[in-house]
C-alpha positions in Angstrom: 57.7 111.9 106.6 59.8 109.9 108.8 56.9 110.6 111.7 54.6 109.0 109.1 56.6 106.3 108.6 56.7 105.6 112.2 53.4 105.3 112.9 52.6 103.4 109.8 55.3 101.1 111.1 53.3 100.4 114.3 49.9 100.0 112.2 51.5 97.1 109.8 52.9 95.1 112.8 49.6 95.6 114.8 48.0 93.8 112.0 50.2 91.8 111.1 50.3 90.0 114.7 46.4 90.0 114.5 46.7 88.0 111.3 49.1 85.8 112.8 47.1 84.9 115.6 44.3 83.7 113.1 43.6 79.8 113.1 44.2 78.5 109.6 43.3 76.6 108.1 39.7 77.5 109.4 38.4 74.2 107.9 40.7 71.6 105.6 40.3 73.4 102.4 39.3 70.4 99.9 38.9 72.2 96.3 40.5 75.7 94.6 37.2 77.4 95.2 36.7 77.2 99.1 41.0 78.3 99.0 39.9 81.5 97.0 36.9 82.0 99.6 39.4 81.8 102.3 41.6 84.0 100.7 39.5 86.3 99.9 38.2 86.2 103.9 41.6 86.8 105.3 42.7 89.1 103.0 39.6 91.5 103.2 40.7 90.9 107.3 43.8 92.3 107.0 43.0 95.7 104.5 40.2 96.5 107.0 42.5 96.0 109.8 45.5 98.1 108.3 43.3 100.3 106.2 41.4 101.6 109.3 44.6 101.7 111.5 46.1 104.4 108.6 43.0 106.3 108.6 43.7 107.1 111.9 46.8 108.6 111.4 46.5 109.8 107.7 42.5 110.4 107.3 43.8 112.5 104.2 45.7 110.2 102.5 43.4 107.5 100.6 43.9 103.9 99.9 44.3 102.1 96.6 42.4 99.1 96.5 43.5 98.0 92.8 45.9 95.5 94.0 44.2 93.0 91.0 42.8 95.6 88.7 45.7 96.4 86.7 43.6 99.6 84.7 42.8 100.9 88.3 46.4 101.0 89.0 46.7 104.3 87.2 43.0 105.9 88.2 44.1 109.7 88.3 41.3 110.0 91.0 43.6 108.5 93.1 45.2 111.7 93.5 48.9 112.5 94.0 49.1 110.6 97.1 47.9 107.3 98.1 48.7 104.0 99.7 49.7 101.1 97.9 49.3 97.7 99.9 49.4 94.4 99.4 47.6 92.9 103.0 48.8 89.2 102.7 52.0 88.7 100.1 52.3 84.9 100.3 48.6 84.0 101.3 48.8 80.7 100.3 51.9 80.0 102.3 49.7 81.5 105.4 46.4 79.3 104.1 48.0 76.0 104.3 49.7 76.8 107.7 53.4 77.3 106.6 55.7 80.7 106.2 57.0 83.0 104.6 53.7 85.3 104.1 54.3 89.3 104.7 52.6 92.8 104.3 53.8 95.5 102.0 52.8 99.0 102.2 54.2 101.6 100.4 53.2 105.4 100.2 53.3 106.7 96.8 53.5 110.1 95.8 53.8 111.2 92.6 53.9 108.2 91.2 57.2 107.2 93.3 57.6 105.1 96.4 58.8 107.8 98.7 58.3 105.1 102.2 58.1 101.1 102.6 57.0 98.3 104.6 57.5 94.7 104.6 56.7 93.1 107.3 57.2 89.4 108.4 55.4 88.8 111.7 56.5 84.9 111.5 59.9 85.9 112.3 59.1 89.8 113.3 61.1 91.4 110.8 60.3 94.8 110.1 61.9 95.8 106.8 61.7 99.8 105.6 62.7 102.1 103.1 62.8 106.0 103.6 63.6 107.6 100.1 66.5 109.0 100.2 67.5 108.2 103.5 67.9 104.2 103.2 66.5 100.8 104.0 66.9 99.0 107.4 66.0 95.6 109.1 64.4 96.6 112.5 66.4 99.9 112.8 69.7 98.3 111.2 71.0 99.8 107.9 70.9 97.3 104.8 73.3 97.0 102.0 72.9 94.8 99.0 75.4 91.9 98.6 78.0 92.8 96.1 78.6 89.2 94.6 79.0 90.2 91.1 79.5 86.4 89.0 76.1 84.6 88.6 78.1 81.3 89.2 78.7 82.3 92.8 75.3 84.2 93.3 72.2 83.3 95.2 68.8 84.3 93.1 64.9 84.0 93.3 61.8 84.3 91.1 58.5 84.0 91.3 56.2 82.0 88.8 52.7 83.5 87.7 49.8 83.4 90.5 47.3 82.1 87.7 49.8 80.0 85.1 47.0 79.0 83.2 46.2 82.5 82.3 49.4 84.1 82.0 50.9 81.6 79.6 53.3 84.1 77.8 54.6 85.4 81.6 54.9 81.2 82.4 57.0 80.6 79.2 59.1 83.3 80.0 59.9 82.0 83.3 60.6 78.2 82.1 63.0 79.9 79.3 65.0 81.9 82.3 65.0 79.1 84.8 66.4 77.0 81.4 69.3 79.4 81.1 69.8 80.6 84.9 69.5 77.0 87.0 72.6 75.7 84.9 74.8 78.9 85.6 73.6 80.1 89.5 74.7 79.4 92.4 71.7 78.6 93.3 67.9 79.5 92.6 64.7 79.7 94.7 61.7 80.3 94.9 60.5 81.9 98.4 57.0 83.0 97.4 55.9 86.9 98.3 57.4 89.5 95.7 57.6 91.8 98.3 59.8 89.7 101.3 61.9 88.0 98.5 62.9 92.2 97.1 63.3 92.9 100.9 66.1 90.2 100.9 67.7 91.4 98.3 68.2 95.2 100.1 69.1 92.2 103.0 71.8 90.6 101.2 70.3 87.4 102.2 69.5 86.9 98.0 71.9 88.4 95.3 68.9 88.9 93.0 65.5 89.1 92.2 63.9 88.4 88.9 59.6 88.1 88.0 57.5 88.4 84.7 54.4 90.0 84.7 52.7 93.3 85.8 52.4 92.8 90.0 53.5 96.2 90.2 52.3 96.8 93.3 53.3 93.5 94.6 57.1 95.5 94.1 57.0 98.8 94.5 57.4 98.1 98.6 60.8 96.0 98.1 62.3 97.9 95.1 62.3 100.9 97.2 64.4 98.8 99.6 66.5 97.5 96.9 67.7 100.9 95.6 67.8 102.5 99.3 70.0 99.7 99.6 72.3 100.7 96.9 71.4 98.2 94.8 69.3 98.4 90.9 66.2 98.1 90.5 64.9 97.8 86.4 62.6 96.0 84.2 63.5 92.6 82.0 64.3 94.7 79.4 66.9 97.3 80.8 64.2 100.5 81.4 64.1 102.3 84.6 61.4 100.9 87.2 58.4 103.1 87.9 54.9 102.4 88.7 54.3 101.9 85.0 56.2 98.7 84.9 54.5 96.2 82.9 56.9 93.4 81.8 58.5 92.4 84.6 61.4 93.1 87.6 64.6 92.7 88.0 66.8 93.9 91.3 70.0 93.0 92.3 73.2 94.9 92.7 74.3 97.0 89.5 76.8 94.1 88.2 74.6 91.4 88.6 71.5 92.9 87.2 74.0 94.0 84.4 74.6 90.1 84.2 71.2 88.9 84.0 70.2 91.2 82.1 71.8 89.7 79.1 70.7 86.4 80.3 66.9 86.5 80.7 64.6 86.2 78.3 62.1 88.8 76.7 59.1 88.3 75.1 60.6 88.8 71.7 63.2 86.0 72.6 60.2 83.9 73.1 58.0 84.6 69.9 61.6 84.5 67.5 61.8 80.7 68.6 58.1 79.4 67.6 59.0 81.4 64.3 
């Protein structure tokens, strides 16, 4: 596995310096549809590139293309084994010319993460996760910071790709942010799942918190988290698998502990329109 690893390493930072090297934007993008055409032209780019490069050295082991297709997600044709990749975590970021964007890969088997990638080709930082074995930032072991008072901690989120959609996920966000901003440290915001989880296994962020059911925009990073000794759970307290639905939280065990109490769940969100 670690062989596999490896080489999957070298395939994700091939492509990831061949998307890097892409002019954007390819025209000044002047209306929501022609950024969703772009998009979707970079981000088909990026899976052929890396999909092809891990046929190469895995022609047995197939690719998951469900990255939006939340039903898909659990296909058993998929098999036992399969990649899970996200091409371009922070594709707006790389659309309108700024970073942080990444790639995520993740082999899962079994319906576990047993290998990660996140890869940041901006600043070439090569994050990975061997189950089992650890996380490390290109080759250097990671540990999770151990701050364990939310006054003192640094956190992030995420907010829903398509807020007018998932209004439920969006008002669970506001609530948090309501009763986090007033007690953290400090909050951000950095964009991709994936890079913002690898920070946490960094220590560069204390904790990690999103609503919704990106799965696979997580499973990369929460490998990293827990390889890093750190938690990795959903909003409500239940172990994190590839059937989490609700939402992610990852952090060290006293500060998810922490949160936990403070973050809002759906139910906390229904009692007060009651």
């Amino acid at each position: 596995m670690e062989t596999l690893l490896k080489k999957s390493c070298e395939v994700i930072k091939e492509a990831g310096k061949a998307i890097k090297n892409i002019q954007v934007p390819f025209t000044r993008i002047e209306s929501k549809e022609e950024l969703v055409q772009q998009f979707r032209t970079v981000n088909s780019f990026s899976a052929r590139l890396i999909r092809e490069g891990l046929l190469t050295i895995a022609p047995d082991i197939p690719w998951s293309d469900a990255e939006f297709d939340i039903a898909r997600q659990k296909d058993p044709a998929l098999g036992h084994i399969y990649w899970v990749c996200d091409p371009i975590d922070g594709a707006i970021h790389f659309l309108q010319g700024f970073s942080p964007w990444c790639i995520s890969l993740a082999l899962i088997e079994h319906g576990t993460a047993v290998f990660s990638i996140v890869y940041d080709a901006v600043r070439d930082e090569l994050f990975t996760a061997l189950r089992g074995q650890g996380a490390w930032l290109n080759g250097e072991k990671l540990t999770v910071n151990l701050r364990n008072s939310v006054q003192e901690a640094v956190l992030a989120t995420a907010h829903p790709n398509q807020p007018q959609r998932e209004k439920k996920e969006t008002s669970l966000l506001l609530a948090s942010l309501e009763r986090i901003l007033p007690k953290a440290g400090a909050v951000r915001m950095l964009g991709p799942s994936s890079l913002q989880l690898a920070y946490v296994a960094a220590g560069r962020l204390d904790a990690f918190w999103e609503y919704g059911n990106d799965v696979y925009d997580w499973l990369a990073g929460a490998l990293m988290v827990e390889e890093a000794g750190g938690k990795v759970q959903s909003i409500e307290g239940e172990a994190f698998s590839i059937e989490t639905n609700t939402g992610v939280l990852a952090g060290n065990e006293w500060l998810v502990g922490l949160l936990e109490e403070e973050l809002p769940i759906e139910w906390d969100i229904f009692s007060c329109k009651m």
